[in-house]
SEROGU-213476 format. One line per 10 residues: number of its first residue (from 0); for each residue x, y, z of C-alpha. Coordinates in steps of 0.1 Angstrom, whole numbers. Layout:
<rs>
NUM) X:Y:Z; ...
</rs>
This chain:
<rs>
0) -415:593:-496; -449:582:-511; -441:596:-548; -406:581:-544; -418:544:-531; -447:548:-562; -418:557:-586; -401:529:-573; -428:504:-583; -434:517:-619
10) -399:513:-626; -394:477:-613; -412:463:-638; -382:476:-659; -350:467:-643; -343:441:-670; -341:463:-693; -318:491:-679; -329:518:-699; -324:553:-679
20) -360:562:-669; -370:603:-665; -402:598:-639; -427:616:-650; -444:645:-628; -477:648:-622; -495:681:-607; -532:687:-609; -558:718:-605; -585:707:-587
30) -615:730:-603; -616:742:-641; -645:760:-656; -654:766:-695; -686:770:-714; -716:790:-716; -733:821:-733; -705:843:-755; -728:869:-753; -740:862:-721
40) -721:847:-691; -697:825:-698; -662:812:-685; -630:805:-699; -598:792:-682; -562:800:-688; -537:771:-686; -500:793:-682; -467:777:-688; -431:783:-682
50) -406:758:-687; -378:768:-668; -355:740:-673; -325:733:-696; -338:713:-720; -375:707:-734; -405:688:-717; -437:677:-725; -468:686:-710; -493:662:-713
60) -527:677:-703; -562:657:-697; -593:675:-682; -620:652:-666; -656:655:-655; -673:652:-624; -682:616:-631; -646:610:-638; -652:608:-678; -628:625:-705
70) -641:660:-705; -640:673:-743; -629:707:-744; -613:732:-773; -576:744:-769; -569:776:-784; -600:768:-810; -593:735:-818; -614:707:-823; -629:692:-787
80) -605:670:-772; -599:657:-734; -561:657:-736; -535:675:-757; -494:668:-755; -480:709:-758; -442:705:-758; -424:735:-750; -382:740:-756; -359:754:-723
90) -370:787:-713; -403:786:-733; -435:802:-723; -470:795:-734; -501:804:-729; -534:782:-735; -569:794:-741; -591:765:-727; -628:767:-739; -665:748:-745
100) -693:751:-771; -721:748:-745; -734:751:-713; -710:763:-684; -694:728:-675; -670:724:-646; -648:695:-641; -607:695:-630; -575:691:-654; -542:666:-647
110) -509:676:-663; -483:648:-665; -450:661:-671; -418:643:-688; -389:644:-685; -391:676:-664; -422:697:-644; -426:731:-652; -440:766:-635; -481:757:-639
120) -506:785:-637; -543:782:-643; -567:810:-644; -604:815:-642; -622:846:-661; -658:849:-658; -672:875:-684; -707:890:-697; -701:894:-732; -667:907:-736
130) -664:920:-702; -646:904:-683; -665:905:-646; -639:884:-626; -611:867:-626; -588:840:-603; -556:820:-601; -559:784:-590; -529:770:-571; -513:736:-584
140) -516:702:-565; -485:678:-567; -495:655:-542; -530:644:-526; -537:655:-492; -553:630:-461; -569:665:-445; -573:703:-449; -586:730:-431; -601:765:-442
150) -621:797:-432; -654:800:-453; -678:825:-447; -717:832:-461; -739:863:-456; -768:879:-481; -744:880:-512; -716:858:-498; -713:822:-502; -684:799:-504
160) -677:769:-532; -657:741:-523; -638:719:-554; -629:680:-549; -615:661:-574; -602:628:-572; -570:618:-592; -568:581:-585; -584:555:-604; -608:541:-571
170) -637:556:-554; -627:584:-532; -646:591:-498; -643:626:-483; -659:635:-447; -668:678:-448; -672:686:-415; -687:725:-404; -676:733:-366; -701:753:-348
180) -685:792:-341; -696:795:-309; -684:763:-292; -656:748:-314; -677:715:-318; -689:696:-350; -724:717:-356; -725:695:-389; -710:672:-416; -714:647:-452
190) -698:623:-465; -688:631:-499; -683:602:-528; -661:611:-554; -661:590:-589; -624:573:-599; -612:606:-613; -641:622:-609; -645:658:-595; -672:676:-567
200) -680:710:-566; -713:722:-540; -717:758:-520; -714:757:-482; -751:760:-484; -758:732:-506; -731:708:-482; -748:717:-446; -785:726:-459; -798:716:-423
210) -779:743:-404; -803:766:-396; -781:797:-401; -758:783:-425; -766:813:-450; -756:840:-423; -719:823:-407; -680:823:-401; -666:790:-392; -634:764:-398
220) -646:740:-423; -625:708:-424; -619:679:-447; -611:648:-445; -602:613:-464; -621:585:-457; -615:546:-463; -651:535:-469; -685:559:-478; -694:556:-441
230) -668:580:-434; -664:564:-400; -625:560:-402; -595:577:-417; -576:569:-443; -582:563:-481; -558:573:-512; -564:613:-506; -576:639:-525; -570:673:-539
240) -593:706:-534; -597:741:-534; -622:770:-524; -639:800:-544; -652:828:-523; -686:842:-541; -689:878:-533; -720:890:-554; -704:887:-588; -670:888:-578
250) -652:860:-571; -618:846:-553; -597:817:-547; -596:806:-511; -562:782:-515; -560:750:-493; -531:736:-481; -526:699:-460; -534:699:-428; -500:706:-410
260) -491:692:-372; -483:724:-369; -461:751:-382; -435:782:-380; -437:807:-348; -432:840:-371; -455:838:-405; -454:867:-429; -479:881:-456; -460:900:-482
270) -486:926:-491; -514:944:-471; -531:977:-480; -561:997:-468; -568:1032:-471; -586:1055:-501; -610:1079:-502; -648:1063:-492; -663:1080:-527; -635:1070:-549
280) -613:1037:-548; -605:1025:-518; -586:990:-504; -590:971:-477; -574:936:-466; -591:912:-447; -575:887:-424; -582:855:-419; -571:831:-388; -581:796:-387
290) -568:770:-358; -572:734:-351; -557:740:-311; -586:731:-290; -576:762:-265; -572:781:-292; -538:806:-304; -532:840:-296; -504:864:-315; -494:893:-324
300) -498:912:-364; -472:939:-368; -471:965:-399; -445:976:-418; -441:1001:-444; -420:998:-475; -386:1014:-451; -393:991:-421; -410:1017:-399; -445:1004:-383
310) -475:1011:-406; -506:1020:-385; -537:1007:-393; -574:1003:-383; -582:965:-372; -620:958:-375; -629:1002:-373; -605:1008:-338; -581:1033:-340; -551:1032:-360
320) -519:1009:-347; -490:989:-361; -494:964:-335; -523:941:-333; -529:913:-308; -559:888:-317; -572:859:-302; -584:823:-323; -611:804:-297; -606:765:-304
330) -615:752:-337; -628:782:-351; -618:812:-372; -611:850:-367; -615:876:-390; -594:911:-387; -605:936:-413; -577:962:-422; -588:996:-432; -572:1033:-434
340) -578:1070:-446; -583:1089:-471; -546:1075:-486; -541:1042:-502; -513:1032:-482; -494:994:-489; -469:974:-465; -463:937:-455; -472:918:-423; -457:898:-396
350) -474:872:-371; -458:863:-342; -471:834:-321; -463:820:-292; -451:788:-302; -448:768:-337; -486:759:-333; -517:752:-359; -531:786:-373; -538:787:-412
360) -532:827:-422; -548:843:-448; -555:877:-466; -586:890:-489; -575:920:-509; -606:941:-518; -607:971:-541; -639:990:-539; -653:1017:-561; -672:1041:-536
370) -692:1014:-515; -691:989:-548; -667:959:-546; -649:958:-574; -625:931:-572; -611:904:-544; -583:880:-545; -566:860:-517; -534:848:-512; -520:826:-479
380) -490:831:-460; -455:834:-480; -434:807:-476; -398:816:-476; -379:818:-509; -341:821:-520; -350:822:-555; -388:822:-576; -406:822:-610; -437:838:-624
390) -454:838:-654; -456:871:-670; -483:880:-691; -485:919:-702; -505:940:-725; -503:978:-729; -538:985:-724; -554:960:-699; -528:940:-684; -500:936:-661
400) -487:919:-629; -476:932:-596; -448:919:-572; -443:922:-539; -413:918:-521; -400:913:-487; -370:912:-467; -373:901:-429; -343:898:-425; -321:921:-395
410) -294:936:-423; -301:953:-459; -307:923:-487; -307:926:-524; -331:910:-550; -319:903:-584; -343:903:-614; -342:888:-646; -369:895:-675; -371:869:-697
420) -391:870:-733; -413:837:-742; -385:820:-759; -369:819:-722; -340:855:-738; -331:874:-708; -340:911:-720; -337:927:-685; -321:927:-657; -327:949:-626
430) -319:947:-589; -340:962:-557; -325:965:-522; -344:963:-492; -339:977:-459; -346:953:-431; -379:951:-425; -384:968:-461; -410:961:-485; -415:971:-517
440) -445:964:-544; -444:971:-581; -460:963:-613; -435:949:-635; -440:974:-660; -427:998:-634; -398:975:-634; -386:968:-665; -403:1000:-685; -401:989:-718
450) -429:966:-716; -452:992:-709; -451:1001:-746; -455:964:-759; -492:961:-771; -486:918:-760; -458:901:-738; -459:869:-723; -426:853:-706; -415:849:-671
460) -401:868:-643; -369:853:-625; -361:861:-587; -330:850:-568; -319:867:-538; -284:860:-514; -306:859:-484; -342:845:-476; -369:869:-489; -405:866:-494
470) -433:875:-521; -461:879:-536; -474:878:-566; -512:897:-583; -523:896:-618; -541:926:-628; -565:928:-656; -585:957:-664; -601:959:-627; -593:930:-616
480) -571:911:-598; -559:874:-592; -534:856:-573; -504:840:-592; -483:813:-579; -446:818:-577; -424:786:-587; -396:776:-558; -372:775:-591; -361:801:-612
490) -344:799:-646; -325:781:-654; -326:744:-633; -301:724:-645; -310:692:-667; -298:656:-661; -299:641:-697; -287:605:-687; -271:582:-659; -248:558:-661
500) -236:532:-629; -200:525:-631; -195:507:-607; -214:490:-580; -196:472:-541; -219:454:-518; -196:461:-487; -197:486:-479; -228:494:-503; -219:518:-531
510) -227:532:-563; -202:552:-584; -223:572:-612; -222:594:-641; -243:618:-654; -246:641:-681; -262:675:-674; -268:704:-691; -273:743:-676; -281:772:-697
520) -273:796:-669; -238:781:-668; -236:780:-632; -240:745:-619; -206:754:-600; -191:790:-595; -152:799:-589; -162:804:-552; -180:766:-552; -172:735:-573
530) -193:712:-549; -222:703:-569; -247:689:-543; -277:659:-549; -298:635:-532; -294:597:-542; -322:572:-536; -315:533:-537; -346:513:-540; -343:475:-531
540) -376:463:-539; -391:443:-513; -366:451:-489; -375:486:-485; -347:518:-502; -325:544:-486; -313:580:-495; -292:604:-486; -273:636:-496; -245:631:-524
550) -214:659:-530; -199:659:-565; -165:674:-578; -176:694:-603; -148:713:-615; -148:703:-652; -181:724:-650; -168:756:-643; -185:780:-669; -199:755:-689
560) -231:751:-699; -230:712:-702; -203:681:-690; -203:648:-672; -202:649:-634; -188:615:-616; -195:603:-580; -203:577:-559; -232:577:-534; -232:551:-503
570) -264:546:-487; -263:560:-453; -287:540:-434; -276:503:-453; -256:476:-427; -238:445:-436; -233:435:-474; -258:437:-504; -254:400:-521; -241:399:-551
580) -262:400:-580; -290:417:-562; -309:443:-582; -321:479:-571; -332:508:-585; -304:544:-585; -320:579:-587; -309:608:-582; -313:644:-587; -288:675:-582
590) -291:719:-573; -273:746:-597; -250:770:-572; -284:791:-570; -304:762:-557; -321:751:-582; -334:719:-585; -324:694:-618; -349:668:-629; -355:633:-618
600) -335:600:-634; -334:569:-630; -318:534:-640; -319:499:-629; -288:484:-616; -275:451:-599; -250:450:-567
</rs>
């Protein structure tokens, strides 16, 4: 309820005008890089869009240093600017070439979206020249966080990089803290001060210096908001972050999540593969396990291959088996690496725990040339999905992406697929059907064949499946590889273009709406389903708001693209009578029959 009760705020200062009000949404990538030699190193990042919603938005972009100043930079070759406004039409997909005439700069990038979000990727390419030595997804923030935890690891070519920026317009205070991997204990920690908007970016070693074999460890790093630069209690306004692995010239995003109370009892990684012939290319995966429990978490990894059937493998060199137990002592981290034979051989994973306990799970794919690392990327655990996006970007000769499906479910499920061009055309469809327990991974190209002929695609990849699945999603380029996020919408959300109040009753409290909407898939309601569902939010100011679900008759919609829908919401948790005359804020937002999730609106009102 944070955004909500900050929405709220904003929007008071409005209610005497009454004007319908589309809160904006804000996400934010915590670490951008640009600048350097061109024919020497150099960096460039890659700022992906697909707006997936039925009608157009506006992306508002700013990029800031690390002291928090306007960072100048030049989209797709134009002159240096900190912010640019790139307004993209329903279904539209864009990609943006973010770059500096300079030395290699770092600094982090907010989007502000109105009146919709939009599917948000961000890559990182590192070249020499014109090649291109590696290359990495960054995962979207769209909230701060009060704490994470991660796995980071350093050897002789092995470091880690942590990335804090600070999105609000006060001092930020940070507490890094490295826990000692033999006794679970605080071995050391800083207190980090981060500028109003302003951005930190240090290797492990440069954080914990005093550590006497901090350039030869394995251990949970932790982070943590402070309220004052002693660091000496919790709290603060948050912050956003995320990790790059440094292996030799190779390097991979670590992604960070909050710090969860805890979490589900069965986790699942979409993709693992191993195997390959030691002189020629050759895979392995590596696990990582990360806990918070003071006694620490045990479980069980089991394998599966694309039909179902248990996948043997080898876990850290012991013989092959589908079935792995491993161990996490308190407060530290446990690494499993997964190798095979002389075959490349590719499934998913399944962790069973004992209970719904801390343990942060995730994987390092590496792709070696002989002995020669040749590429890395990491993903985290899959968090279930009825329906996703990804942005597709293709090209015949270097480029393409690969999916990876799931379906842990007890009975056969079916995934449909929907190919869509950058004007947001569907030009493909296809459906894949997966045992239970099946798997399946494919480049897209495989998929939909006629882009393998295309010398340049970009547009977007739509999932939807009737049951719970999970997936995964890699870009490759050339040789290398990189995570890509996959949006929890798919094409088309439905769009809410205005709200009206009809009527308000202050005993019981009640608000009957209207509200204009528009779906290009057609399907806010099906033949089988003319419920339309919602959540409503009343905000009374001072004396606190209240939500709740809200079902709408929407008949009239019935294979249309666009109509008015009519209800009336009654907070669930308000007693007695709202005075007369008294003013509050309504919001509210609705789901398509595939679960798809309209924008926000809002409009003052008075009881």
């Amino acid at each position: 309820m944070k955004k909500i009760a900050f929405l709220s705020f904003v929007l008071w200062a409005e209610v005497a005008s009454g004007q319908v009000t589309y809160p904006p949404v804000t996400i934010a990538f915590p670490h951008v890089v640009a600048g350097g030699d061109p024919n020497g190193p150099h960096y460039v990042t890659l700022l992906q869009i697909v707006n997936n919603n039925s009608a157009s938005t506006t992306a508002h972009v700013t990029l800031f240093s690390d002291s928090g100043s306007p960072l100048a930079v030049l989209f797709d070759g134009q002159d240096p600017q900190s912010t640019i406004d790139l307004k993209l039409d329903g279904g539209q997909s864009r990609q943006v070439q973010i770059n500096i005439n300079g030395a290699i700069t770092v600094g982090w990038m907010e989007i502000v979206y109105s009146p919709c979000d939009a599917l948000t990727t961000v890559l990182l390419d590192s070249f020499s020249g014109t090649t291109l030595i590696s290359e990495i997804g960054v995962d979207p923030a769209s909230d701060v966080m009060p704490a994470t935890d991660f796995a980071a690891e350093t050897d002789g070519v092995l470091n880690t990089g942590i990335a804090i920026a600070n999105p609000d317009t006060a001092a930020a205070y940070v507490l890094a803290r490295l826990w000692d991997p033999s006794t679970g204990s605080v071995l050391a920690s800083n207190a980090l001060s981060v500028p109003a908007n302003g951005h930190v970016a240090r290797f492990l070693t440069e954080l914990f210096p005093s550590v006497s074999n901090i350039k030869q460890i394995r251990a949970k790093v932790s982070l943590d908001s402070c309220s004052s630069s002693a660091c000496n209690l919790a709290g603060g306004n948050g912050f956003i972050a995320t990790v790059v692995r440094i292996n030799g010239d190779q390097l991979t995003t670590i992604p960070v999540a909050d710090r969860p109370d805890g979490g589900s009892q069965v986790r699942i990684l979409p993709q693992v593969a191993f195997g390959g012939p030691a002189t020629d290319i050759n895979i392995k995966t590596v696990l990582y396990f990360t806990t918070n429990v003071s006694t620490g978490v045990f479980g069980t990894a089991d394998i599966f291959d694309d039909d179902g059937n248990p996948l043997p493998a080898s876990a850290d060199g012991a013989a092959p088996a589908s079935s792995i137990t491993f161990t996490v002592p308190g407060n530290r981290v446990t690494r499993v690496v997964l190798s095979g034979d002389d075959t490349v051989r590719s499934g998913w994973l399944r962790l069973t725990l004992p209970g719904t306990v801390h343990l942060l799970v995730s994987a390092v794919f590496q792709t070696f040339a002989g002995s020669d690392l040749v590429s890395e990327a990491s993903v985290l655990e899959s968090v279930p999905l009825a329906r996703g996006l990804i942005y597709l970007k293709s090209q015949s000769t270097s480029q393409d992406v690969g999916v990876a499906f799931v379906n842990p479910q007890t009975s056969p499920a079916a995934i449909d697929l929907r190919l869509l061009n950058r004007n947001g055309d569907v030009i493909g469809n296809q459906q894949i059907t997966l045992p239970s327990n099946g798997h399946v991974a494919r480049f897209v190209t495989e998929i939909f064949p006629q882009l393998a002929s295309l010398p340049d695609f970009d547009g977007a990849l739509s999932l939807h499946g009737a049951a719970i699945f999970a997936a995964t999603a890699l870009r490759l380029t050339g040789a290398k590889i990189a995570a890509l996020p996959i949006a929890s919408n798919s094409m088309y959300r439905p769009a809410i273009n205005t709200v009206r109040v009809t009527k308000t009753q202050g005993s019981p409290a009640r608000i009957s709406f209207e509200i204009d909407v528009t779906d290009y898939d057609s399907d806010i309601v099906t033949n089988s389903s003319t419920t339309v569902s919602g959540v409503a939010y009343v905000d009374f100011g001072d004396a606190g708001y209240d939500y709740g679900p809200v079902m709408i008759d929407g008949a009239s919609l019935l294979n249309q693209a666009s109509g008015t829908l009519s209800g009336t919401f009654q907070p669930p948790n308000v007693t007695g009578a709202v005075p007369s005359g008294y003013p509050a804020v309504f919001y509210i937002y609705i789901f398509d029959s595939a679960g798809n999730q309209s924008n926000f609106v809002a409009i003052p009102t008075k009881f």
